[in-house]
N, C-alpha and C positions, 0 to 999 in steps of 0.2 A: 925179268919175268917172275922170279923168287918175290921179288918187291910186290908186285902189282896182286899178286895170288893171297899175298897175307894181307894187302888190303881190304881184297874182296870179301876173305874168311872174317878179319875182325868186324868188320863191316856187318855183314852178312848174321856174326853171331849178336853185335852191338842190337841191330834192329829186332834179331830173336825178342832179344831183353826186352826193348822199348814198347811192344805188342805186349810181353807181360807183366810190364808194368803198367800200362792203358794211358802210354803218353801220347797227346795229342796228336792226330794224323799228320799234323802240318809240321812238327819239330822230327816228326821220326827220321825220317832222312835227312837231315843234316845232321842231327845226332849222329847216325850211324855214319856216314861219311866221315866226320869229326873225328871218331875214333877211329878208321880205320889211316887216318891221318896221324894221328897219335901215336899209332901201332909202329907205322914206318918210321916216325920219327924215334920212336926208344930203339925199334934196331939200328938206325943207323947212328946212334949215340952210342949201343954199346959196342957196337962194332969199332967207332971209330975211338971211346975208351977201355973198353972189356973195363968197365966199374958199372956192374949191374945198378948201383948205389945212387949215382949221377945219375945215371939212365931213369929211372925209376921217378927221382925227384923232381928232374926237368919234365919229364913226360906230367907227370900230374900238376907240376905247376901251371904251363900248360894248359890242362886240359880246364883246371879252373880259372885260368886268366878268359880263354874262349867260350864257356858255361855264364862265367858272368858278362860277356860281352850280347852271347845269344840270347841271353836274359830280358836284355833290356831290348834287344832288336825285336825278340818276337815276344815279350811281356808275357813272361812265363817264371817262375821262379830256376832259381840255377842248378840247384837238385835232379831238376827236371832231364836240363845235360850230365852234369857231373857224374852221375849214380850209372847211368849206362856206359859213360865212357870208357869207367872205369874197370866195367868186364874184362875184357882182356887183356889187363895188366897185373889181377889181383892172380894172388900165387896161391891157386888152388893145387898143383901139383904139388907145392912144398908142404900141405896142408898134408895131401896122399902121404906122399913119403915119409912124413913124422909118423902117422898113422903104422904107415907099413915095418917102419925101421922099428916101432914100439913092439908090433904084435911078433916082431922076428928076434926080440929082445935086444936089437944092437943097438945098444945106446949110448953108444960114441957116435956113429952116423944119425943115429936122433937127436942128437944136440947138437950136433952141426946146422941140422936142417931148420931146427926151431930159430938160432939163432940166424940164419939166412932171412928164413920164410920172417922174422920178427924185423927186422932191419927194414926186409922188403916192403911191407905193408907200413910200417913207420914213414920210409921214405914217400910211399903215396899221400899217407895222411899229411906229411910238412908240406909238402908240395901243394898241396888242397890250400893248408891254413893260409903259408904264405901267400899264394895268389889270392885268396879272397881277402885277406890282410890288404894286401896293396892294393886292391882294387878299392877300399873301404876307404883307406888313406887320401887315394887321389879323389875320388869321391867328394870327402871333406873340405879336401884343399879346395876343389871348384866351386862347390857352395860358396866355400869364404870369401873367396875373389867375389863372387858374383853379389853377393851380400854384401862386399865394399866398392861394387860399383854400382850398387843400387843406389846406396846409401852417400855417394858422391856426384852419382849423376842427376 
């Protein structure tokens, strides 16, 4: 039930986004579903390794492996998915908390949180690059193929 409740929430906030950002009526919901899939999948990743780090990385590689798949299904660029998806995973609490641990001068627990909150948000951008890497990759290789069996057939 905990499962299905944070889907609805990521969900629920994903499509928030997608209305302001004025993306297309017809991606909004599968976006928001998308991530509210993503969502379940980072917790049951760090559940099953308590390494926020992994979790973090698979979740947005991920989330850009299926951005650029819906890309091409509904011919939309993959920004389109990506950027909303990625709401509920970006560490805006670790953002609060450096904020807050600054203005309370402890800045032992603010450089804990930076380095967290920096990690975290790293982990989403590799996650982003490598799957749009790979995706670009196999991309090329099928052109080639198909370019060597034009060019044979």
């Amino acid at each position: 039930m905990k499962m299905l409740s944070q889907f609805f929430l990521s969900a629920f906030a994903t499509y928030g986004f997608t209305i302001y950002f004025k993306l297309p009526k017809k991606v909004r919901l599968i976006t928001s579903a998308l991530s509210g899939f993503i969502w379940i999948i980072y917790e049951y990743l760090f559940s099953f390794s308590e390494n926020y780090m992994i979790s973090y990385l698979i979740s947005s590689f991920l989330i850009g492996i299926f951005s650029e798949t819906f890309a091409i299904k509904f011919k939309k660029p993959a920004t389109v998915f990506t950027l909303p998806c990625l709401v509920p995973l970006v560490p805006g609490a670790g953002m609060y908390y450096i904020m807050y641990y600054f203005i309370e001068s402890n800045y032992i627990l603010m450089r804990e949180q930076v380095i967290k909150t920096t990690l975290t948000t790293s982990a989403l951008a590799l996650g982003i690059v490598l799957s749009q890497g790979l995706v670009r990759i196999i991309k090329e290789s099928s052109r080639k193929i198909k370019a060597k069996k034009k060019g044979n057939g």
